[in-house]
C-alpha positions as CSV (number, residue, x, y, z in Angstrom):
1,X,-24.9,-21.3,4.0
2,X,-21.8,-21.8,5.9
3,X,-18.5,-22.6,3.5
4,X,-17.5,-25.9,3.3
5,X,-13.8,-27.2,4.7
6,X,-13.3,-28.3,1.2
7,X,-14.0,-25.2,-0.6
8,X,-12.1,-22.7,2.1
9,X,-9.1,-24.9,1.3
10,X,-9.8,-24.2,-2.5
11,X,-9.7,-19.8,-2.0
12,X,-6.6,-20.4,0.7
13,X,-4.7,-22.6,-1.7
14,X,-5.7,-19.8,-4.9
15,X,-5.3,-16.8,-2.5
16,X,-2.1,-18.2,-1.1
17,X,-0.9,-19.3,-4.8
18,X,-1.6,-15.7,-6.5
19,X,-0.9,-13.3,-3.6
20,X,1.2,-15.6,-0.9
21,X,-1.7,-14.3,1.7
22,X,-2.1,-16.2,4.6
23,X,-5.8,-17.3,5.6
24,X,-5.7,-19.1,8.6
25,X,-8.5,-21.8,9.9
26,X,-11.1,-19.4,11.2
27,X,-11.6,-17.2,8.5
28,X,-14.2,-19.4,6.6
29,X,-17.3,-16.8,7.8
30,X,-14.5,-13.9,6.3
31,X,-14.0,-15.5,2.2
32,X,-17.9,-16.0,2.4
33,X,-19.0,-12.7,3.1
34,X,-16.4,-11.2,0.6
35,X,-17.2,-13.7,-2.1
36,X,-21.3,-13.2,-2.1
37,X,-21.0,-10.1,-4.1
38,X,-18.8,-11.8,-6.6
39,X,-20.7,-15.0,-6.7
40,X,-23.6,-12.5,-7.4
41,X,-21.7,-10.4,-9.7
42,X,-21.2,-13.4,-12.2
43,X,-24.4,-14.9,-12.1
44,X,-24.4,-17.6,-9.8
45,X,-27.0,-19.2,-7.2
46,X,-24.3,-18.8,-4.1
47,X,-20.9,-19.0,-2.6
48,X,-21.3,-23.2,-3.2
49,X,-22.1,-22.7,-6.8
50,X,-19.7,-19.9,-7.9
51,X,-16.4,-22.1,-6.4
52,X,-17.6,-25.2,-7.2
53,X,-17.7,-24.2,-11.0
54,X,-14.8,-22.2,-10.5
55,X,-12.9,-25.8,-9.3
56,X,-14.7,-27.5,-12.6
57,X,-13.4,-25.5,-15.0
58,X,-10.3,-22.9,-14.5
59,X,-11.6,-19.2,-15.2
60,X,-8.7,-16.4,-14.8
61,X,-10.5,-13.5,-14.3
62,X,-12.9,-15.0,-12.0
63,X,-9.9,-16.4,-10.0
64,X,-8.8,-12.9,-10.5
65,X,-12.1,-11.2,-8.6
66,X,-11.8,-13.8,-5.6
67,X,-7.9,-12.4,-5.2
68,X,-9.4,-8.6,-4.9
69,X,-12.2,-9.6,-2.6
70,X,-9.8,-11.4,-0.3
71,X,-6.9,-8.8,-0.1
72,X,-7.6,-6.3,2.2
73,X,-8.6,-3.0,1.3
74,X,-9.0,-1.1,4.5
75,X,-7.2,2.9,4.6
76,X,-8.2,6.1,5.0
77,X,-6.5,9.5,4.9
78,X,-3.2,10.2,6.2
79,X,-4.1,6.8,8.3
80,X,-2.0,6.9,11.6
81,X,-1.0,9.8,11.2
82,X,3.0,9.7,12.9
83,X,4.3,8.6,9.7
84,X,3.4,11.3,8.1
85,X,4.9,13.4,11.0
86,X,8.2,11.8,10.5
87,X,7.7,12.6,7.2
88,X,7.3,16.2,7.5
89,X,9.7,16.8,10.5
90,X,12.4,14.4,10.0
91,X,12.6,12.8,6.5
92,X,11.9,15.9,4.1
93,X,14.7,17.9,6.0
94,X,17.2,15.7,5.3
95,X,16.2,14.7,1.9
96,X,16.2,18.9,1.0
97,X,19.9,18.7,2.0
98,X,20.9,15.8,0.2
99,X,19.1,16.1,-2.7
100,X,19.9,20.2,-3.5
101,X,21.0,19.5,-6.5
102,X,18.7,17.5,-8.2
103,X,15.4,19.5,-6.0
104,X,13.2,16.1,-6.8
105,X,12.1,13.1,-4.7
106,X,10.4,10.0,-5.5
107,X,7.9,8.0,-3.0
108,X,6.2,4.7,-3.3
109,X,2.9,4.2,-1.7
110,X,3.1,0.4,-1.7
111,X,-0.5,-1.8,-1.4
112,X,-1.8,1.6,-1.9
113,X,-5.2,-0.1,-2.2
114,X,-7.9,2.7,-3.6
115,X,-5.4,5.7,-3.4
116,X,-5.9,7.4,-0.3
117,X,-2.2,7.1,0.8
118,X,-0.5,8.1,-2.3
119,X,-2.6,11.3,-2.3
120,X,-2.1,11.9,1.3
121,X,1.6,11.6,0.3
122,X,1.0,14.1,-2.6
123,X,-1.0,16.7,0.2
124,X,2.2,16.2,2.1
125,X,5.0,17.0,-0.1
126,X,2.7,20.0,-1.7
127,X,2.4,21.4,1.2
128,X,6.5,21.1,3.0
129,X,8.6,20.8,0.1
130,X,10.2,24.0,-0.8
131,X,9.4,26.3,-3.6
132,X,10.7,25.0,-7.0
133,X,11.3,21.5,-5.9
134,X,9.1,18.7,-7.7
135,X,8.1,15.0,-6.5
136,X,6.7,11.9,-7.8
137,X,4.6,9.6,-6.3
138,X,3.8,5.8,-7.3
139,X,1.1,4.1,-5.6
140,X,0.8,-0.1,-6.3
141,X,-1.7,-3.0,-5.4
142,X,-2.7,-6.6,-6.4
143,X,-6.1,-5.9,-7.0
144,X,-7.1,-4.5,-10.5
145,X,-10.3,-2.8,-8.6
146,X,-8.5,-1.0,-6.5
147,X,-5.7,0.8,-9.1
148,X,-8.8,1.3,-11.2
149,X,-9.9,3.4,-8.3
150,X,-7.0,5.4,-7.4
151,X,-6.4,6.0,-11.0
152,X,-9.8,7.5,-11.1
153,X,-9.2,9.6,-8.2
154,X,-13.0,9.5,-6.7
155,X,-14.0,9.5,-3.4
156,X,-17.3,9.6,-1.5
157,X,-18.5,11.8,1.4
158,X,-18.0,8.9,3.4
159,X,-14.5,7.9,2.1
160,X,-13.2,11.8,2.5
161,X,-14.8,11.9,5.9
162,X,-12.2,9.0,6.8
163,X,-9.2,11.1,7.8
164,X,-9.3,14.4,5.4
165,X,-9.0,18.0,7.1
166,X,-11.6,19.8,6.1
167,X,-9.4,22.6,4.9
168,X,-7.5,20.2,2.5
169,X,-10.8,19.1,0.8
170,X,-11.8,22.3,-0.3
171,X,-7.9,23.2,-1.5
172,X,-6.9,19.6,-3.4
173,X,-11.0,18.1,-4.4
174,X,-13.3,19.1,-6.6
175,X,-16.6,18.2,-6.6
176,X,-18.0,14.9,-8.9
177,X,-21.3,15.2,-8.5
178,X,-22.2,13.1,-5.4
179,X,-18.3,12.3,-4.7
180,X,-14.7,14.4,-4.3
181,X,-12.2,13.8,-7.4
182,X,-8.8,14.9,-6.9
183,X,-7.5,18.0,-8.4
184,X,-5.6,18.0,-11.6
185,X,-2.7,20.1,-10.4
186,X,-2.2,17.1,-7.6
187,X,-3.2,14.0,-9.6
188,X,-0.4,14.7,-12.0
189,X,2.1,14.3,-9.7
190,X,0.9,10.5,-8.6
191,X,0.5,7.2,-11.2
192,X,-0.3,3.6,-10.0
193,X,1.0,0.2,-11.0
194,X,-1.0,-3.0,-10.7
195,X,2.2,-5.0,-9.0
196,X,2.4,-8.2,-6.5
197,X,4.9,-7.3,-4.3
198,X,5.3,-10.9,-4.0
199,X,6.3,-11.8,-7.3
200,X,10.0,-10.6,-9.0
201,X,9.4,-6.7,-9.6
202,X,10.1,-4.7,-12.7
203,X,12.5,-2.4,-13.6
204,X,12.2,0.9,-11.8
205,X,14.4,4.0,-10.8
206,X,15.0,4.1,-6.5
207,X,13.1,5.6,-4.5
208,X,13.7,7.8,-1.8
209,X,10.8,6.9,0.6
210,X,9.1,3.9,0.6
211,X,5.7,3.4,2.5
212,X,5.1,-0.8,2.6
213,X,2.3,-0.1,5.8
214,X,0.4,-2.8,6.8
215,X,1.3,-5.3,4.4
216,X,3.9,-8.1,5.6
217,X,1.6,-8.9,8.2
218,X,-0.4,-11.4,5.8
219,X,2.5,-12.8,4.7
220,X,4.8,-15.9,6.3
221,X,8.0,-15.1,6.9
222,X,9.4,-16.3,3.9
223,X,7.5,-14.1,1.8
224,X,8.2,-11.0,4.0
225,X,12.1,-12.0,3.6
226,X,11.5,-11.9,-0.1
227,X,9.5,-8.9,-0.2
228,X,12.3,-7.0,2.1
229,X,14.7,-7.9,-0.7
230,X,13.2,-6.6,-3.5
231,X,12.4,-3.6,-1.6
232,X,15.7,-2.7,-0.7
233,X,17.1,-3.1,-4.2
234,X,14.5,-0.4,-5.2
235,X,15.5,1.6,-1.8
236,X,18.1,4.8,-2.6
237,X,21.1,3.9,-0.4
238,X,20.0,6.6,2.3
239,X,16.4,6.3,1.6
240,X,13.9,5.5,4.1
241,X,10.9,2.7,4.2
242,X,7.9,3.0,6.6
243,X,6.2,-0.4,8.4
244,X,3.0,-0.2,9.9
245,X,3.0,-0.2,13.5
246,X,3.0,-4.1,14.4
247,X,5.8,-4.8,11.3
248,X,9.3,-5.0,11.7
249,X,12.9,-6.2,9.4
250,X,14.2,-7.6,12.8
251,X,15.0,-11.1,12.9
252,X,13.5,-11.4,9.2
253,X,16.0,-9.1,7.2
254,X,19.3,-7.8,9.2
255,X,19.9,-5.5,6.1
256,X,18.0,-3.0,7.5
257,X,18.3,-0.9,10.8
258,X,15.6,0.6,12.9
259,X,16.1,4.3,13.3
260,X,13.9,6.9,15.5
261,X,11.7,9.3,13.0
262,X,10.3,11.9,15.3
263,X,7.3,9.6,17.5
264,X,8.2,6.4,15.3
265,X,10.2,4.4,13.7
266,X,11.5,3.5,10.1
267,X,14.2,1.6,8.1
268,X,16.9,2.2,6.5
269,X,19.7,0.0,4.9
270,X,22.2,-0.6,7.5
271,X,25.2,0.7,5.6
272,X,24.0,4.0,4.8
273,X,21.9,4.5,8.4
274,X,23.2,8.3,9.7
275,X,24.0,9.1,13.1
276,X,22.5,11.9,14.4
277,X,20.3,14.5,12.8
278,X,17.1,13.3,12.9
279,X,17.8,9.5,13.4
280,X,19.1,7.5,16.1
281,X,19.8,4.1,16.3
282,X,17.3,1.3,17.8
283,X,18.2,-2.0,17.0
């Protein structure tokens, strides 16, 4: 079966309406494929069936599976693996200086999707922060599945082999019968939110290193102007925010400023940008 015009305007306008994701013309073969395990899971005959019922009658959590199947879920392990360079190299240093006299940082793994870069965070700071300083990491996603995942802290051979040092696996896992689950002493350091970065955000303390990777690529550029404004307001004046490689605030939000991290870049609100030390000025 190939997906009807009709019926790929129904998921863009839903998906589009509950997550502000983009799904260009083209991507009719890509919302069939991720919608036959749904369609499956609730009983019905096909694709055809499942959204023609679902454009009968209104059904909220069913609307609510076709969001998680469409948002992507694709990470791995200390994925890319510069910004977590930065993180180690530049960021941290600077952050043990200015923050002496509290010894605690806070990080948020935004779209964190089923985890993995939240605990990659958590591997990071265990390992580079000095003795007797504490962190706190929240990770965040649209998609119910995928908190319900990171919250559970499982991962399969497959999923560990994505990225994980071997050494780290045997020092922060356990085993879970056939899968890995992250150890105690690491999980309690890292909670997860069910969030739409999209939508107004609630209340929370700053952070002081934000990770929003990969994500304002599937929005327009409305939505990534809103999305950089309610990021900053939960941004510590000095704090810094990580893009994925092929993201950037210019031309879309001039209150940030590019700075060099080590390799790579990341952002910072233009006010409070340093000179020198670790970060120089790109733009």
């Amino acid at each position: 079966m190939t997906l009807s015009q009709a019926d790929f305007s129904f998921v863009s306008t839903l998906v589009r309406r509950e997550a502000s994701i983009v799904l260009a013309p083209g991507k009719e073969y890509l919302v069939e494929a991720r919608l036959i395990p749904v369609a499956r899971a609730v009983g019905a005959a096909g694709v055809g069936d499942f959204l023609a019922e679902l454009q009968r009658r209104t059904n909220k959590e069913h609307e609510r599976r076709v969001v998680d199947a469409l948002t992507t879920n694709e990470t791995s392990w200390f994925r890319d693996r510069e910004p977590f360079t930065a993180l180690t190299d530049v960021v941290l240093p600077e952050l043990v200086k200015s923050r002496g006299s509290q010894r605690k940082i806070r990080l948020w793994s935004a779209a964190s999707s089923s985890g993995q870069e939240a605990y990659s965070l958590a591997i990071t700071l265990q390992e580079h922060l000095p003795p007797g300083w504490g962190y706190e990491i929240m990770g965040s996603d649209i998609s119910t599945e995928m908190v319900k995942r990171a919250e559970t802290a499982e991962y399969s051979q497959v999923e560990v082999n994505r990225g994980l040092p071997a050494a780290q696996l045997v020092q922060y896992f356990e085993r879970a019968g056939a899968h890995w689950r992250i150890a105690p002493a690491l999980r309690r350091n890292v909670s997860f939110k069910l969030m739409n970065l999209t939508a107004p955000l609630p209340p929370m303390p700053q952070f002081d290193v934000i990770f929003l990777r990969n994500v304002l690529i599937y929005f327009d550029v409305a939505t990534k102007k809103n999305v950089l404004r309610n990021v900053a307001r939960l941004l510590r004046p000095d704090g810094w925010l990580f893009l994925g490689a092929a993201e950037t605030t210019i031309g879309i939000d001039d209150n940030y400023e590019r700075v060099a991290a080590g390799r790579t870049s990341a952002y910072r609100i233009r006010s409070a940008a340093p000179v020198g030390a670790g970060a120089a000025r790109r733009g």
